[in-house]
C-alpha positions as CSV (number, residue, x, y, z in Angstrom):
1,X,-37.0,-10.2,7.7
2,X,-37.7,-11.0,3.8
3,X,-34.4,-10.9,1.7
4,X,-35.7,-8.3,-0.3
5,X,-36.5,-5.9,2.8
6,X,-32.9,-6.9,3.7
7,X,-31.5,-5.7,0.4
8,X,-33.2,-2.7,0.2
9,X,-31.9,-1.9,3.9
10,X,-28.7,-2.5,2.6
11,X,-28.6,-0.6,-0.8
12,X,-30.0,2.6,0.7
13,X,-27.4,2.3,3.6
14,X,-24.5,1.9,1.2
15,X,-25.6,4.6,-0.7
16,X,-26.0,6.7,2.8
17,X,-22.6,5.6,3.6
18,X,-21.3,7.0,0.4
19,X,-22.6,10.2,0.2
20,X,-21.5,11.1,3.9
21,X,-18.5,10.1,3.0
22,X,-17.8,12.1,-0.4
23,X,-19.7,14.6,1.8
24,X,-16.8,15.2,4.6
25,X,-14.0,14.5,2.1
26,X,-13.3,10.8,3.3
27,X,-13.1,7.4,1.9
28,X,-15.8,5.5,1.2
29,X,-15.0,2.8,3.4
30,X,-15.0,5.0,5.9
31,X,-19.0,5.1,5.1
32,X,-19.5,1.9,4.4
33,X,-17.9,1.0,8.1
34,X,-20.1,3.9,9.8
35,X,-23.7,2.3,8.2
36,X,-22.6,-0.9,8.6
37,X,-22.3,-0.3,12.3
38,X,-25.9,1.4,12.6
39,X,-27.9,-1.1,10.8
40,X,-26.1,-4.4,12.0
41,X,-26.7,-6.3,15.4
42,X,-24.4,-4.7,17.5
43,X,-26.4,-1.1,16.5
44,X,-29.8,-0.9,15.4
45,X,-30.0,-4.6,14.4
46,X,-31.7,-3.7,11.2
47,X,-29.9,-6.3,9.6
48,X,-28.9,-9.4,11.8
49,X,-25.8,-10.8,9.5
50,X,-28.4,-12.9,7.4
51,X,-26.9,-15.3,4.8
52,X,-27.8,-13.0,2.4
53,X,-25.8,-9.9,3.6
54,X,-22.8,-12.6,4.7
55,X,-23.1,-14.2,0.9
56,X,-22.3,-10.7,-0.9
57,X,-19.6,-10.1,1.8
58,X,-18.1,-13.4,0.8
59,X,-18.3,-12.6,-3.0
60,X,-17.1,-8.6,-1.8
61,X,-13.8,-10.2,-0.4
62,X,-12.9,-12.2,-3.1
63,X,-13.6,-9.6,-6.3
64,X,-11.9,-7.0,-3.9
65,X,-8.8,-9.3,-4.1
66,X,-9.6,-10.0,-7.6
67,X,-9.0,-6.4,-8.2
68,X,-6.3,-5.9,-6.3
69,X,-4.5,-8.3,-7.6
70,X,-5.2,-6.6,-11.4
71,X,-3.7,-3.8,-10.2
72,X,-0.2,-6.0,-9.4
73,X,2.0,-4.3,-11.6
74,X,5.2,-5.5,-12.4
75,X,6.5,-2.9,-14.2
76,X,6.5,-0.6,-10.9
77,X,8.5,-3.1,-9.3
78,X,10.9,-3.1,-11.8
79,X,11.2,0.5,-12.1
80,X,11.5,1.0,-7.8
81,X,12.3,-2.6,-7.2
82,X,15.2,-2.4,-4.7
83,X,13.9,1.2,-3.5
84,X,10.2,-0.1,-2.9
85,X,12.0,-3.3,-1.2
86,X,13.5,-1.0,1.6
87,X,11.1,1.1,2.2
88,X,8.3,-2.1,2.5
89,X,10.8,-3.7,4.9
90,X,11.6,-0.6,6.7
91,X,7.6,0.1,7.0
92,X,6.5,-3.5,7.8
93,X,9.9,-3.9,10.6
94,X,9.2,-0.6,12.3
95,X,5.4,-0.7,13.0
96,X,5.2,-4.9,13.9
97,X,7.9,-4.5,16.0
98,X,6.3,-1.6,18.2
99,X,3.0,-2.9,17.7
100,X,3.7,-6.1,19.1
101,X,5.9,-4.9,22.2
102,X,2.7,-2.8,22.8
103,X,0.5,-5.2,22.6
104,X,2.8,-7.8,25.0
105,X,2.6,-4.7,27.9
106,X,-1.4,-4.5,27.8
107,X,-0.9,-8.5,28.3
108,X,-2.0,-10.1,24.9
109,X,-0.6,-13.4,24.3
110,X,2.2,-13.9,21.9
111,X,0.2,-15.3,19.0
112,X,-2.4,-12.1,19.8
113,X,0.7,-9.6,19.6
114,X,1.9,-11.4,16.3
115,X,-1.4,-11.2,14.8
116,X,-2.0,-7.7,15.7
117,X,1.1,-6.4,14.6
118,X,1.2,-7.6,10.9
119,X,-2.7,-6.4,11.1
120,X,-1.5,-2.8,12.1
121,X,1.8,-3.2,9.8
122,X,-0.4,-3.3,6.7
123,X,-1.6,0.1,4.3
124,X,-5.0,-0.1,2.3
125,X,-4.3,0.1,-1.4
126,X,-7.8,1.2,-1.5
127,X,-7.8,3.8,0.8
128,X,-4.6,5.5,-0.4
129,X,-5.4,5.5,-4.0
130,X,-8.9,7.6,-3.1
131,X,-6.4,9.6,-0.5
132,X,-3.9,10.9,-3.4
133,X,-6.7,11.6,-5.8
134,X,-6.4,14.9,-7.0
135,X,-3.3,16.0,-4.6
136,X,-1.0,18.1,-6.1
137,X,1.8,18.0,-3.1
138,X,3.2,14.4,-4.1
139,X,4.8,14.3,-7.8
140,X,3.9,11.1,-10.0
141,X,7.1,9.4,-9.1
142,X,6.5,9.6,-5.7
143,X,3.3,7.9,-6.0
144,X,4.4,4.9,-8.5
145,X,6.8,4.5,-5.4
146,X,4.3,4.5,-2.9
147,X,2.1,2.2,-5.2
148,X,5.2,-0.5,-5.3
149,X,5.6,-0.3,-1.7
150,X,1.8,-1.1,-1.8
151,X,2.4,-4.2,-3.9
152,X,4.7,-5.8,-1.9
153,X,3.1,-4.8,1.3
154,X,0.0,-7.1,-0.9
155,X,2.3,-10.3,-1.5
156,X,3.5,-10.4,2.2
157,X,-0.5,-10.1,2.9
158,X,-0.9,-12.6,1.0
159,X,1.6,-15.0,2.2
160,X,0.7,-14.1,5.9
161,X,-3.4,-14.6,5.3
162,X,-2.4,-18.4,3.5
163,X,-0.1,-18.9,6.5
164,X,-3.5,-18.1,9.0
165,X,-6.3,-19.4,6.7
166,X,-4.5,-23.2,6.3
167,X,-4.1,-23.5,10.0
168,X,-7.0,-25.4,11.6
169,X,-9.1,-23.8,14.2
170,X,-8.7,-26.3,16.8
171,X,-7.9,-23.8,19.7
172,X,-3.9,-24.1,19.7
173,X,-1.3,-24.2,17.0
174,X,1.6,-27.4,17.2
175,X,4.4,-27.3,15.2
176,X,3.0,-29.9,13.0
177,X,0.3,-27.6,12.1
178,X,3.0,-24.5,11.4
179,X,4.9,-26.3,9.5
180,X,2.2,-27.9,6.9
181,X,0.9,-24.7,7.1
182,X,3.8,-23.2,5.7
183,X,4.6,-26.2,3.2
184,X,0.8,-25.7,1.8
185,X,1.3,-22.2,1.0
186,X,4.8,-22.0,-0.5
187,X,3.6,-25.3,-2.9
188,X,0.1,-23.2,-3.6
189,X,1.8,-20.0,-4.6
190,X,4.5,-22.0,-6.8
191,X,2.0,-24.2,-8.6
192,X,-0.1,-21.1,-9.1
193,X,2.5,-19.2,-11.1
194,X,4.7,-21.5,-12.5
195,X,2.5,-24.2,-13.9
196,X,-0.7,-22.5,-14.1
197,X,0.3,-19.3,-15.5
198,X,1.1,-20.7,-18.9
199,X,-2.5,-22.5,-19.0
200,X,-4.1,-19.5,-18.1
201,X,-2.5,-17.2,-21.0
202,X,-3.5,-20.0,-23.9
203,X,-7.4,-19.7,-22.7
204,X,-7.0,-15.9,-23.0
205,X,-4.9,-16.2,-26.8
206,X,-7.6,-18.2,-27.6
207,X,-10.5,-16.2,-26.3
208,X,-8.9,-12.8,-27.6
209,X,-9.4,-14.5,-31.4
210,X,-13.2,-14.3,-30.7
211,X,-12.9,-10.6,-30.7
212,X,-16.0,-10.5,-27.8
213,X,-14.8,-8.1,-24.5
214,X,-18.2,-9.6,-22.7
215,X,-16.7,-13.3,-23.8
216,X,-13.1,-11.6,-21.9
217,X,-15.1,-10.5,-18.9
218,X,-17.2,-13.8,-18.2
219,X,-13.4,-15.4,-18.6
220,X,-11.6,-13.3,-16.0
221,X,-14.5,-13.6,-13.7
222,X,-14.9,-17.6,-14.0
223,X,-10.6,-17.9,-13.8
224,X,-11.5,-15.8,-10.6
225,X,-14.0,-18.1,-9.5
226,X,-12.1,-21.0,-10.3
227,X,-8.9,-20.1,-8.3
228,X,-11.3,-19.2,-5.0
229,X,-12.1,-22.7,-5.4
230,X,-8.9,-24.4,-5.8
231,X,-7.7,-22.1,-2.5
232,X,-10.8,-23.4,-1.0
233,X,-10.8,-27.2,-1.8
234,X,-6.7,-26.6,-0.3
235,X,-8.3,-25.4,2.8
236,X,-6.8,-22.0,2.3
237,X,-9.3,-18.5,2.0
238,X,-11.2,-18.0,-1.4
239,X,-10.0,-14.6,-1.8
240,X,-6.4,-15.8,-1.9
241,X,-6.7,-17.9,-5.5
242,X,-8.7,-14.4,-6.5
243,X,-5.8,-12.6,-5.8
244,X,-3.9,-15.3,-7.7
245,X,-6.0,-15.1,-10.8
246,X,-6.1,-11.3,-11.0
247,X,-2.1,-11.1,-10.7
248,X,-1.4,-13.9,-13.2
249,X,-4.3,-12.4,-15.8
250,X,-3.2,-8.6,-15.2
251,X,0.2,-8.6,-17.3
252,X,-2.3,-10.4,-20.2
253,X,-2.1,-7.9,-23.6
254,X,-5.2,-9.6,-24.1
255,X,-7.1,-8.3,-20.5
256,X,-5.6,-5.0,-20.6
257,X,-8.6,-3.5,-22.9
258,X,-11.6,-4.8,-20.8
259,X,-10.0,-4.1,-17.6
260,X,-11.6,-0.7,-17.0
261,X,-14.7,-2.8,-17.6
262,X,-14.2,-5.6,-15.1
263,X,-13.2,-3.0,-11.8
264,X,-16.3,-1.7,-11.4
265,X,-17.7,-4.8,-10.7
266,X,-15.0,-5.6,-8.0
267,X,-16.2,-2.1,-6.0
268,X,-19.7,-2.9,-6.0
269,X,-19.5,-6.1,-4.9
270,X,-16.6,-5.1,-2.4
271,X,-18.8,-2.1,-0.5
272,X,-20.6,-5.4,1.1
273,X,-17.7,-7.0,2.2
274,X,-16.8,-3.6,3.8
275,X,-20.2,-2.9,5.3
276,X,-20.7,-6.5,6.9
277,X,-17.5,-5.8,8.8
278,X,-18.9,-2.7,10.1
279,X,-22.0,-5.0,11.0
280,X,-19.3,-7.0,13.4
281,X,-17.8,-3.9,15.0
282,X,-19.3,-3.1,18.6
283,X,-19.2,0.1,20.6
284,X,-19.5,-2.1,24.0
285,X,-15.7,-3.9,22.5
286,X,-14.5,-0.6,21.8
287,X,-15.3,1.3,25.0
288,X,-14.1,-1.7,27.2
289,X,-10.4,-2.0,25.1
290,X,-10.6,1.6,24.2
291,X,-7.2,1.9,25.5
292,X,-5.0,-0.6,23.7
293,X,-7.4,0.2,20.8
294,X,-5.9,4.1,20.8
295,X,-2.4,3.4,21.9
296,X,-2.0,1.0,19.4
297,X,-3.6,3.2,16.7
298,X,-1.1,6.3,17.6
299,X,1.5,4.4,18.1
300,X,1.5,2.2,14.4
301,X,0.5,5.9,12.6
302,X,3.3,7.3,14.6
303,X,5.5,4.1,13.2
304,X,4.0,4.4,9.8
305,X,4.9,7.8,9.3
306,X,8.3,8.0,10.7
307,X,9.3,4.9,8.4
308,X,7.6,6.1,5.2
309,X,8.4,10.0,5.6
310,X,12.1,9.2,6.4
311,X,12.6,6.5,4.0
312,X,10.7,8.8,0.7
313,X,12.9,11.7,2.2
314,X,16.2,9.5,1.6
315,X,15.3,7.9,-1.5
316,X,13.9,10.9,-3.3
317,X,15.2,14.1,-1.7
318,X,11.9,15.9,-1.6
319,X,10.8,17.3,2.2
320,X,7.1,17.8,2.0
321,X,6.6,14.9,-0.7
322,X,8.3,12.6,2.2
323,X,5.7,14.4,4.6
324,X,2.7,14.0,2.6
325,X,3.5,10.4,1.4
326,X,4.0,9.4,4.7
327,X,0.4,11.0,5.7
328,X,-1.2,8.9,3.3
329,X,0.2,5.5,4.3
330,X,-1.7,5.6,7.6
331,X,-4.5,3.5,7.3
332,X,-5.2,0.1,8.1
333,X,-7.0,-1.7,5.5
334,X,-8.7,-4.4,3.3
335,X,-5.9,-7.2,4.0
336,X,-6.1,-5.8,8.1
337,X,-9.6,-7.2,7.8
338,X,-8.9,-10.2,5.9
339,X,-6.6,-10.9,8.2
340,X,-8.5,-10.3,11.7
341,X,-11.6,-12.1,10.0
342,X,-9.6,-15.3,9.7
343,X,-7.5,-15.3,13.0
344,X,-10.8,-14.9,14.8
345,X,-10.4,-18.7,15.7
346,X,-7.4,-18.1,17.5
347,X,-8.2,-14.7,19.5
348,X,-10.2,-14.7,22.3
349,X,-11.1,-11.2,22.3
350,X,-13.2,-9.1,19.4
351,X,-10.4,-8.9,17.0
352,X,-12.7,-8.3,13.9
353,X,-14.6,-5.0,15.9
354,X,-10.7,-4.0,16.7
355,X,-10.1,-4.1,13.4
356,X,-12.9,-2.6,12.2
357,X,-12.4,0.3,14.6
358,X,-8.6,0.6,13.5
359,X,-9.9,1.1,10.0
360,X,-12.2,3.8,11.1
361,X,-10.0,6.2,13.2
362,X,-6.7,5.5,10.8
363,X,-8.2,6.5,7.8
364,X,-10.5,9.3,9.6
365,X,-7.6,10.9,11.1
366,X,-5.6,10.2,7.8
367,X,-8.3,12.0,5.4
368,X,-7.9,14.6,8.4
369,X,-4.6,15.1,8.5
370,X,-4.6,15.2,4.4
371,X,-7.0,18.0,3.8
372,X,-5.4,20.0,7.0
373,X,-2.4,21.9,5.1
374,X,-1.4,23.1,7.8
375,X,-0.5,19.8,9.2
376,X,2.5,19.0,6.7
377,X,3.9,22.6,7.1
378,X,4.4,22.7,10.6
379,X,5.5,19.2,10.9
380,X,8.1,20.8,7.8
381,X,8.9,23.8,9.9
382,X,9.6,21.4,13.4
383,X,12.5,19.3,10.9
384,X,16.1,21.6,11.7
385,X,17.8,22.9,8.6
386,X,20.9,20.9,9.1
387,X,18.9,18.1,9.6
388,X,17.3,18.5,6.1
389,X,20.9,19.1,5.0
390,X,22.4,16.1,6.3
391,X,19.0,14.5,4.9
392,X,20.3,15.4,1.2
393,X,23.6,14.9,1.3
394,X,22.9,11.5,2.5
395,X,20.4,11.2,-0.1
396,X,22.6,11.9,-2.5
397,X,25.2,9.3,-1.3
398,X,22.4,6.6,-0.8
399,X,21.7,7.5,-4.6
400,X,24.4,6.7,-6.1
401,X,24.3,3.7,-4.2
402,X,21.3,2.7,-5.0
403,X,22.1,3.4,-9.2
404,X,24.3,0.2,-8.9
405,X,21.8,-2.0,-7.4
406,X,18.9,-1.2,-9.5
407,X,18.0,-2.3,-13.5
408,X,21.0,-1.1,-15.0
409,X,23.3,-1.0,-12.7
410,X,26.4,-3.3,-11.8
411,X,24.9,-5.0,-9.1
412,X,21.5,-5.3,-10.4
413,X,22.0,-8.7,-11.7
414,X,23.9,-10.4,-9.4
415,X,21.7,-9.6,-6.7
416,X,18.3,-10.7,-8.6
417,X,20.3,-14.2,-9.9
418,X,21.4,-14.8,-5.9
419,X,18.1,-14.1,-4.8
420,X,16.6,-16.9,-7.2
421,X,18.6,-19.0,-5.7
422,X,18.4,-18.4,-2.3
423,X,14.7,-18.3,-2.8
424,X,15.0,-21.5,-4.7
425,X,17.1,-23.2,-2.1
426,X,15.1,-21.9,0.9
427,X,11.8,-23.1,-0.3
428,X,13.9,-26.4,-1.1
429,X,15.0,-26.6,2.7
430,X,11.5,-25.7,4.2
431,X,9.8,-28.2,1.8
432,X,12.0,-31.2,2.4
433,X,12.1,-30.5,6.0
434,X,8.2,-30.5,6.3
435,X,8.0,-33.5,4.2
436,X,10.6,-35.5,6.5
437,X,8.8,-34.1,9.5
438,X,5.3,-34.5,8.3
439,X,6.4,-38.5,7.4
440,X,7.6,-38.8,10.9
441,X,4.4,-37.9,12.4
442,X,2.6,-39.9,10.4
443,X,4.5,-43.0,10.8
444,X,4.3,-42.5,14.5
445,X,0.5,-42.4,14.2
446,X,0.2,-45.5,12.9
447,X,3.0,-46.8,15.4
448,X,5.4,-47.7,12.6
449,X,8.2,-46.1,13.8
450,X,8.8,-44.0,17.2
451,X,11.3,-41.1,15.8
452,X,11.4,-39.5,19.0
453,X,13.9,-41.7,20.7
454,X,16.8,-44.4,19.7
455,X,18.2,-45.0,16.6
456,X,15.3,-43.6,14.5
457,X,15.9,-40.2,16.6
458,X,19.2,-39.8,15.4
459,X,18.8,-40.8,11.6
460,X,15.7,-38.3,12.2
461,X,18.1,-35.0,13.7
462,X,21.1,-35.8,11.1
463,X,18.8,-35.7,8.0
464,X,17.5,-32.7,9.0
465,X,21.3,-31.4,10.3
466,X,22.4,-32.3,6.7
467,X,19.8,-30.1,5.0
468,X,20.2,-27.3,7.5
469,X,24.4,-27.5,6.8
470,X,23.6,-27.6,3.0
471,X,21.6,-24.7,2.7
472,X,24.0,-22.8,5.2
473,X,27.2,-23.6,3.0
474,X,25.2,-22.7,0.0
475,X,23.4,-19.5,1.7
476,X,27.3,-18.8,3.0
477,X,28.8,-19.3,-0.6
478,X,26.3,-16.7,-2.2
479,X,26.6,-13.7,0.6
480,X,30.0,-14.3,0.1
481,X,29.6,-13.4,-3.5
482,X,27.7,-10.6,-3.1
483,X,29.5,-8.9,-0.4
484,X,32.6,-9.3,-2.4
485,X,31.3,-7.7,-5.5
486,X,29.5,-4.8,-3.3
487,X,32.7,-4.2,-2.7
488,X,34.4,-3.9,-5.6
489,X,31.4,-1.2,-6.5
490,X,31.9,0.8,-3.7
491,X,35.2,1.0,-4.4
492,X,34.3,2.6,-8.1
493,X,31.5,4.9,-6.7
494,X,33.1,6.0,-3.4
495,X,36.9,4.6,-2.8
496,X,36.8,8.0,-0.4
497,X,35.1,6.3,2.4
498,X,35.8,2.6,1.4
499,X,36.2,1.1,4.9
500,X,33.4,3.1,6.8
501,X,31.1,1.7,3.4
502,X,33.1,-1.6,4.5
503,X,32.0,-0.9,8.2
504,X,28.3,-0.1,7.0
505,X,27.5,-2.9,4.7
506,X,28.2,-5.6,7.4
507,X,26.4,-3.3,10.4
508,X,23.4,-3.7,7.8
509,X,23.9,-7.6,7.5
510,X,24.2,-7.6,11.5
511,X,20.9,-5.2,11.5
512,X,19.3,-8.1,9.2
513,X,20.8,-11.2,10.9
514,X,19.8,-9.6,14.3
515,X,16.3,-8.5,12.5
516,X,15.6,-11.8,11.5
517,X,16.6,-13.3,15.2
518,X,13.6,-11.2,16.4
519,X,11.0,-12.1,14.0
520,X,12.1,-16.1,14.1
521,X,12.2,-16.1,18.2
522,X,8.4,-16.0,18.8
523,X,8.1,-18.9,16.4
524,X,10.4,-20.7,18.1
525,X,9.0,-20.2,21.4
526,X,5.9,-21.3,19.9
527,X,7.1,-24.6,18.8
528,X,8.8,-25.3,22.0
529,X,5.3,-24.2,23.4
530,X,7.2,-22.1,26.3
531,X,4.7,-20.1,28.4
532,X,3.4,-16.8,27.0
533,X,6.5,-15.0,29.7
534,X,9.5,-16.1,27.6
535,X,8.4,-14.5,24.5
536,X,9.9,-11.0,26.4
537,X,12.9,-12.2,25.4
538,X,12.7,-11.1,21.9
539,X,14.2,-8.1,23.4
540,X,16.9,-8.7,23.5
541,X,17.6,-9.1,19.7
542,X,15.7,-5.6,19.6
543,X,18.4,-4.5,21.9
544,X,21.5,-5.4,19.7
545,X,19.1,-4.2,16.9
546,X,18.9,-0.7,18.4
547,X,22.6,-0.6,19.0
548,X,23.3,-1.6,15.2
549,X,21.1,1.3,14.0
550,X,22.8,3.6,16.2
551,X,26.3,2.2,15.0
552,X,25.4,2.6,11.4
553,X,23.7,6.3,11.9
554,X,27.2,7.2,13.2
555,X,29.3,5.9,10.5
556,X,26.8,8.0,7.8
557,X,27.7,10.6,10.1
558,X,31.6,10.2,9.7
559,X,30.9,9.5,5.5
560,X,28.8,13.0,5.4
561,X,30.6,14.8,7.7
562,X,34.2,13.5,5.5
563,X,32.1,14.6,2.3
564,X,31.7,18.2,3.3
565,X,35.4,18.7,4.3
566,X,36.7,17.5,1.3
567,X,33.9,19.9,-0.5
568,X,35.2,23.1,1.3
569,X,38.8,22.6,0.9
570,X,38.4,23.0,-3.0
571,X,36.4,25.7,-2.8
């Protein structure tokens, strides 16, 4: 078929896609998915994934990052730092976690589960923002909130699709290839904003003189450019350095006139990358994994909502804002087919169609469950009026809390200069222990040196013992700090309760040690390339994890309960 009978195919299709979606009140990617699957191989095969259509997908993916990355604002995490934090974490914990266990009973191997469940963990910053157009039941701070949440949800996407995309698809991964993969991507994203940043904002100084927006535009669209290629040469995906160069030129003065100029070139080009994933999604992959295609998909909305309801509810006190933000972070997205796209090379089943599908259904049932009133009211009415009660009050408590931690408060800066350093000294650690490893290996290549036995052995495992007891002492040194001055605040805020706050501060740094534990033991397994079986046991950490929640739901219990006494005998 001619490339022009292929583009005109295409162009009427996306325009199909569109209108039946703005027709039934859904996203457009909803559209684009659905004509993507009628005219590509697996349906009608009126377009058989020609160069063309796969060139505009591959331009699609990268201005789609582009854009999203323009849309990184820092000033929401500022504003809902600490708050966006927990309920990211909380979001990202809850629905890997039950994802992957999931995924390890319908017998996926452990990489599969890992893969799937920070696929499934992930929202659509796309598909939310066309979700809360127009909705009147979620108040603007709820939404810059939700939109924070969004952007760190995007970094750890980020971070997770440079992990994927630098690993080589040669059928297994070795911890020689985990561990440059990691030491590639921590150096890429630190060159990237430290060094490069500063380039970057002289070209636009200069640029801005010439007073010309299309001179602007042709600028952020060649710095986009430019980036893909850097990612690319480093053997990472192009649409990662686009993200790059739409985060580091967003916070520009000079961009921030011509950027309502430059998105609507990202969306155009973006509807192909979204219909040429509908081209890969087949109804014969769906029917025969229909099963762990909708248990998964119920199960992660189920997780989605739970974690973003209760964790809005908590932070901002509002019922049916909690209920309706959590109804919009349902959908898989974007990143979710980045993601599946590039860990194709290590999945042996249809993970892109999978994705696809996921896409589909979450963001169906999402737009469904939206324009449904009656949905958020009876899941309102189905919530116990102490509950809601307790809900508040521990709101309230967690609020004044919180005020401390974030811009302004006491512990605001103390946490943000530890967490430099720990970030600091933790990319330190990882990069010095890749580079001794990765020396190793190579001088054992060239039969130099054999470090895995003798006296090379040992000089080997106490330089890396040194490093590891360095970073402890210093990680040890700077908890210490900040568990002693969160406890000189909650003396100030609430010397009422001080040892059950004493009790629940350290059941959280259990619930995070423990936490931690659980996400860390698949890797390990990995590395020790232990059969498939033994990664069951990171139940057990799920176990003490489990019990730690249910300690720390008890204590709030005693703090709330002790609250309302002390209210009623001054009344």
């Amino acid at each position: 078929m001619a490339v022009i009978e292929e583009l005109a195919i295409t162009f009427l299709f996306l325009v199909a896609g569109f209108l039946i979606a703005m027709r039934l009140r859904l996203p457009p990617v909803v559209g684009l998915l659905l004509a993507g699957a009628v005219i590509g191989p697996n349906g009608f095969a009126l377009i058989k994934q020609s160069e063309t259509i796969n060139s505009f997908a591959d331009i699609g993916a990268t201005l789609l990052l582009f854009v999203i990355g323009i849309e990184f604002s820092l000033s929401k995490i500022i504003k809902f730092g600490f708050r966006a934090l927990l309920m990211t974490i909380a979001k990202l914990a809850i629905t890997f976690i039950v994802v992957y266990e999931i995924a390890l009973l319908f017998g996926l191997g452990m990489i599969e589960s890992m893969i799937l469940g920070a696929l499934f963990s992930i929202t659509s910053t796309t598909i939310f923002s066309k979700l809360i157009k127009d909705k009147t039941q979620i108040g603007n701070e709820e939404i810059a909130l939700l939109f924070a949440v969004l952007i760190f949800e995007d970094v750890v996407a980020v971070f997770i699709l440079a992990f994927i995309s630098g690993l080589p698809a040669t059928g297994g991964i070795d911890s020689t290839q985990l561990i440059f993969s990691i030491v590639k991507s921590l150096a890429t994203l630190m060159i990237a904003y430290i060094i490069i940043q500063k380039f970057i904002t002289n070209i636009f100084e200069r640029i801005a003189r010439m007073k010309s927006d299309e001179t602007m535009i042709f600028a952020a669209f060649t710095t986009a450019a430019l980036f893909a290629l850097l990612a690319k040469i480093i053997g990472l995906q192009p649409s990662i350095g686009a993200f790059l160069a739409g985060s580091l030129i967003s916070n520009l003065k000079e961009f921030k006139k011509i950027e309502n100029t430059v998105l609507p070139f990202g969306a155009f080009f973006s509807s192909f990358f979204f219909l040429s994933i509908g081209m890969l999604v087949s109804a014969s992959t769906i029917l025969s994994n229909w099963l762990l295609i909708l248990t998964i998909v119920i199960i992660s909305m189920i997780a989605k909502f739970a974690s973003v309801s209760i964790s809005t509810y908590t932070l901002n006190k509002n019922g049916k804002s909690a209920i309706f933000a959590g109804l919009t972070m349902l959908s898989v997205g974007e990143f979710s087919l980045l993601i599946a796209k590039e860990s194709a090379k290590f999945v042996k089943f249809d993970i892109v169609g999978l994705a696809g599908s996921a896409v589909f259904l979450t963001s169906l049932l999402s737009a469904i469950f939206i324009t449904t009133k009656s949905v958020e009211t009876n899941i309102f009415r189905t919530i116990k009026p102490k509950t809601r009660d307790d809900g508040r009050r521990f709101a309230a408590y967690l609020g004044r809390i919180l005020k401390e931690i974030e811009p302004g408060g006491g512990l605001f800066n103390v946490y943000i200069k530890e967490l430099k350093n720990l970030v600091i000294y933790a990319a330190t650690f990882i990069i010095i222990n890749g580079a001794l490893f990765l020396m190793a290996t190579m001088l054992e290549s060239f039969n130099i040196i054999n470090f895995s036995q003798g006296l090379p052995f040992i000089i080997r495992a106490i330089l890396h013992m040194i490093t590891f007891v360095a970073f402890g002492v210093i990680a040890f040194k700077s908890l210490d700090n900040v568990i002693s001055r969160t406890m000189t605040v909650f003396r100030t805020v609430d010397n009422r309760h001080i040892e059950l706050d004493k009790k629940l501060f350290y059941s959280a740094i259990n619930l995070v040690i423990t936490m931690i534990l659980f996400f860390v033991t698949p890797l390990i397994i990995s590395l020790l390339r232990l059969p498939d079986f033994f990664s069951h046991i990171t139940i057990v950490p799920l176990i003490f994890a489990l019990l730690i929640v249910w300690d720390i739901i008890k204590t709030l219990q005693k703090i709330i309960s002790n609250g309302t006494e002390i209210k009623r005998r001054f009344r």
